[in-house]
N, C-alpha and C positions, 0 to 999 in steps of 0.2 A: 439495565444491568450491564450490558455490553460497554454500552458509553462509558460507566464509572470503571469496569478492565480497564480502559482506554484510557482512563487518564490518571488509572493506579500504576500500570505500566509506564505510564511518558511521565509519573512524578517520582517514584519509587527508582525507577531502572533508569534512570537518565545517561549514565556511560555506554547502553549499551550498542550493540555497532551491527547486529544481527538480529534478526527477526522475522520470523515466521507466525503466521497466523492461521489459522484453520478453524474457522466457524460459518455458520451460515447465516449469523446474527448481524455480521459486523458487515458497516455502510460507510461509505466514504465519509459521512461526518466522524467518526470513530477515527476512521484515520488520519482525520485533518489535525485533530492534536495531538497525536502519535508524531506527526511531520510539523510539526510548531514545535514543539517541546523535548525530542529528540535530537539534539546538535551532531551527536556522534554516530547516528546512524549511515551505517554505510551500506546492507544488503538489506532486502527488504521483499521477503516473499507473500502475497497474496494471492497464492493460487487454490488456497482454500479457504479462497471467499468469497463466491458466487454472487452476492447481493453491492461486490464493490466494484460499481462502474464506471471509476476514472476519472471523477470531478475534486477530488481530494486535493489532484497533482493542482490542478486551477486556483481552487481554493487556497492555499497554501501557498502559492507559488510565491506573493510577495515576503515571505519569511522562511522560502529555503534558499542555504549558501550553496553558493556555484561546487562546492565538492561536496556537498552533505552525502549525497546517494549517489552510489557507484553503479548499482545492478540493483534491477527490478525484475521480479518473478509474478507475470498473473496468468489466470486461470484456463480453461477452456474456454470458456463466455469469451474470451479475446479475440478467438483465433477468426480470419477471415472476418473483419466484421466495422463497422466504423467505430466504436468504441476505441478497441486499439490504434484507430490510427487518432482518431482525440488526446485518446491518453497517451501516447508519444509525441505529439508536437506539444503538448501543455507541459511537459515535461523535459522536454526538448528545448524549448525555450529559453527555461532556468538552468538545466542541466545539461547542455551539449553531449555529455561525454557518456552518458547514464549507459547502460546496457539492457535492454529488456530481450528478455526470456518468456517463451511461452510454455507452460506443462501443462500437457495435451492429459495426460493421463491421471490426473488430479480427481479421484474420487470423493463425494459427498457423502457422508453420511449423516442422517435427520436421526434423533434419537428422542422419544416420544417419553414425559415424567408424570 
């Protein structure tokens, strides 16, 4: 279900240039055609996305453009940790100029149907 968000959003919203996510569902496959298919994405928050740990940017990388993403927002799961330094040099790479952001104070909530 998350997957087809994913790629209701990246076919549906293709101008859009901001985006925030906040689920517990969504995995860096999700985001990899989020970032294939969004040309004009400029901001790009997943810090309520606990389950997305940074392989997106790799994934991706040979089909993002040198300006596509301006600033990146991820999670607590980032902070101190190898992850985030993964996900900024694979990002880094492609995006020299990128800004990343960490919020510390990103709560989860699981909500049981």
């Amino acid at each position: 279900a998350v997957r087809r968000f994913a790629d209701f959003i990246a076919e549906i919203c293709k101008e859009i240039e901001i985006l925030e996510i906040n689920s517990t569902l969504v995995t860096d496959r999700s985001i990899v055609e989020i970032l294939r298919k969004l040309k004009n994405l400029r901001f790009l928050d997943l810090s309520g996305c606990p389950n997305f740990v940074g392989t997106a940017f790799s994934d991706a990388q040979e089909v993002l453009a040198s300006d596509q993403i301006q600033h990146i927002i991820l999670g607590p799961e980032f902070s101190n940790n190898h992850n985030m330094k993964v996900a900024k040099s694979k990002i880094h790479a492609k995006l020299p100029n990128v800004v990343f952001e960490l919020n510390l104070k990103k709560k989860y909530h699981v909500h049981h149907i």
